[in-house]
Each structure stands twice: as structure tokens, then as C-alpha cells.
N, C-alpha and C positions, 0 to 999 in steps of 0.2 A: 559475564554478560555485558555488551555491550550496546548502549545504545543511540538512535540516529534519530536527525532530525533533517526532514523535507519540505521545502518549499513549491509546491506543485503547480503547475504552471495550466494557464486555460481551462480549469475546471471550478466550480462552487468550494470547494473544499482551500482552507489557507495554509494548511499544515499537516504534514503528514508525521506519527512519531511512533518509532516501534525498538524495542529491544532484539537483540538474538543472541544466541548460545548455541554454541556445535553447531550453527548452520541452522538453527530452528528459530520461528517467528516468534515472538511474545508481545502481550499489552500492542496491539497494533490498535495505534488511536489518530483519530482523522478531528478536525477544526471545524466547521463551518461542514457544509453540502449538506446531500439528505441523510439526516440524522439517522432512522432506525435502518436504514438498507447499509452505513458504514459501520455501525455497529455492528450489523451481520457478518459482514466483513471480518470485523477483528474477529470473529467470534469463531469463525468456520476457518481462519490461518492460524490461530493458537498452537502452538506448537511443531507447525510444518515446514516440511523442510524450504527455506528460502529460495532457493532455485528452482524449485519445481513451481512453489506459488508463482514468482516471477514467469515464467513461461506460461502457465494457464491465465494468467492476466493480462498478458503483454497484449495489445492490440485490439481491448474490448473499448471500443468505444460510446457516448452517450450523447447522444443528436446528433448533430452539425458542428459539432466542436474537435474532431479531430483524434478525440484522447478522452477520458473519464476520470473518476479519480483511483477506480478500480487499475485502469492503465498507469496513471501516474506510480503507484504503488508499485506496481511493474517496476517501473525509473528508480523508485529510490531503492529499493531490494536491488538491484544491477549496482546501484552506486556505491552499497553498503559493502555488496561485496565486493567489489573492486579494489 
């Protein structure tokens, strides 16, 4: 298991941190934004496959900012794998 750490850019959130294993998400835990909605979060990627999360999240945005932290999660899932 290997795990990453993000520093996510234009959202409430300061930190994004997750493990993976054969390509599957684990303990995905967020810093800072709204607390019970990223806890949802981690709670509903637990165990799936990182690329597909990545793609259903890439480009979910929140107000006028561009990006989310939903989105950013996207970013660092891209990164991890990379």
C-alpha cells in the first residue's frame, strides 16, 4: 500500500491524503472544507478503483472557483498514478 499526499489548489480544503493498493482508493481524508460532505467522500471511494473515481470526479466543480475539492481529488488520483 502506498500512500500520497496533496496539496490542492483553490478550494477550502489544504490537504488531500489517501492510500492505494492494486489500483483501489483507501482512508481518503481531506484537511480543512466542508467537513461531513468530504467525509462522504472518503467513505463512498473506499476501496475503488482509482481511475474510474478519478474520471467521475474530474470536472465537478463548486461555485465560481473553477475546481472543488471533489475535483482536486481528481488531480491527485491522476498524479498518484502517474
Amino acid at each position: 500500500m502506498t500512500s500520497h499526499t496533496y496539496i490542492p489548489r483553490g478550494v477550502c480544503s489544504t490537504k488531500i491524503e489517501f492510500d492505494m493498493e492494486d489500483g483501489k482508493l483507501h482512508n481518503v481524508r481531506f484537511t480543512g472544507g466542508c467537513n461531513g460532505n468530504l467525509k462522504a467522500i472518503g467513505r463512498l471511494v473506499e476501496g475503488a478503483d482509482a481511475e474510474d473515481i478519478s474520471d467521475i470526479l474530474a470536472g465537478n466543480l463548486c461555485g465560481n472557483k473553477g475546481t472543488s475539492c471533489a475535483d482536486q481529488l481528481s488531480k491527485a488520483i491522476k498524479e498518484a498514478l502517474a
